[in-house]
Structure formats: structure tokens, C-alpha cells
N, C-alpha and C positions, 0 to 999 in steps of 0.2 A: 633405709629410706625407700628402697625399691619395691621391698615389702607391702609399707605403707601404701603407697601408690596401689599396687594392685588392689588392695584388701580395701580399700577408698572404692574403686572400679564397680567389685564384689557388692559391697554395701551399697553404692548405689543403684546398680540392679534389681537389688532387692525391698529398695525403698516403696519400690509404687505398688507391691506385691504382699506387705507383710501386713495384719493391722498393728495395733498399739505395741511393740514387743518390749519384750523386759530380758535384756541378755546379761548371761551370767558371766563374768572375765574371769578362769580360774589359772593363779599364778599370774597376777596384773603385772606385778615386777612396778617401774616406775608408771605406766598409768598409756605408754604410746597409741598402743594400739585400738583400746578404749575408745580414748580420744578420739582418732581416728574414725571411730567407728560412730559414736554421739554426733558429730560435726556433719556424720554423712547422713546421718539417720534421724531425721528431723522428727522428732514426740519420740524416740525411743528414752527406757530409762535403762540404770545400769547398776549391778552389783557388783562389784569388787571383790574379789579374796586371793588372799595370800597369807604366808604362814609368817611372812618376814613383816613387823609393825612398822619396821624404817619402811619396807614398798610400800605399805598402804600409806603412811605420812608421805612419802616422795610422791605416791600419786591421787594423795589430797590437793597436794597442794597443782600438781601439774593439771587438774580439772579441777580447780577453785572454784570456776564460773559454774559449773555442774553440780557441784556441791550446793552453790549461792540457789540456784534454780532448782533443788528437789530431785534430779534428774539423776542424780547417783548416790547407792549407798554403800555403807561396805561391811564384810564378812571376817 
């Protein structure tokens, strides 16, 4: 959790700085930090990869709404 928080802090600094970016999560695991990261990062999109199919199904479904919205794909 404390993580998060920081990496929240991080992303939003970089919000007003970046144009449109397309970041790549390698080893998403359940999808946390992603998350994290889409929520802070308003118009970012996001790819996914991991090597485990259960992670990428654990974080389908944990960014549903990201999915629904175009906003993330996966590897």
C-alpha cells in the first residue's frame, strides 16, 4: 500500500509533463500498480504482460473498467 501511494505521487508529477503515453507493465502480476498508474494518468493507455494467464485474467478483471474503455491491452 505504501508503495502505491508513492508511485500515485510519481505518476502525478508526471501527468502535466508527458503527452499521450502508452506504458508498457512488464510482470503485471494481479494488475495493482497499473491501476494505480491509469487512475493517476488521465488519457494514458496501458499494456499488460506477464507470462502467468491466471495474472493477466486476475488483472482483467481487476481493470474491467479499462478494458470496457479501450485503455488497456494485453501481451
Amino acid at each position: 500500500m505504501l508503495l502505491r501511494g508513492v508511485l500515485a505521487g510519481v505518476y502525478a508529477q508526471l501527468a502535466g509533463r508527458l503527452p499521450r503515453p502508452v506504458v508498457l507493465d512488464v510482470g503485471t502480476g494481479r494488475g495493482e500498480n497499473l491501476a494505480t498508474l491509469l487512475r493517476s494518468l488521465a488519457g494514458t493507455e496501458g499494456v499488460t504482460l506477464d507470462v502467468s494467464a491466471e495474472a493477466l485474467h486476475a488483472a482483467r478483471e481487476q481493470l474491467a473498467e479499462e478494458w470496457r474503455r479501450g485503455r488497456l491491452s494485453a501481451v
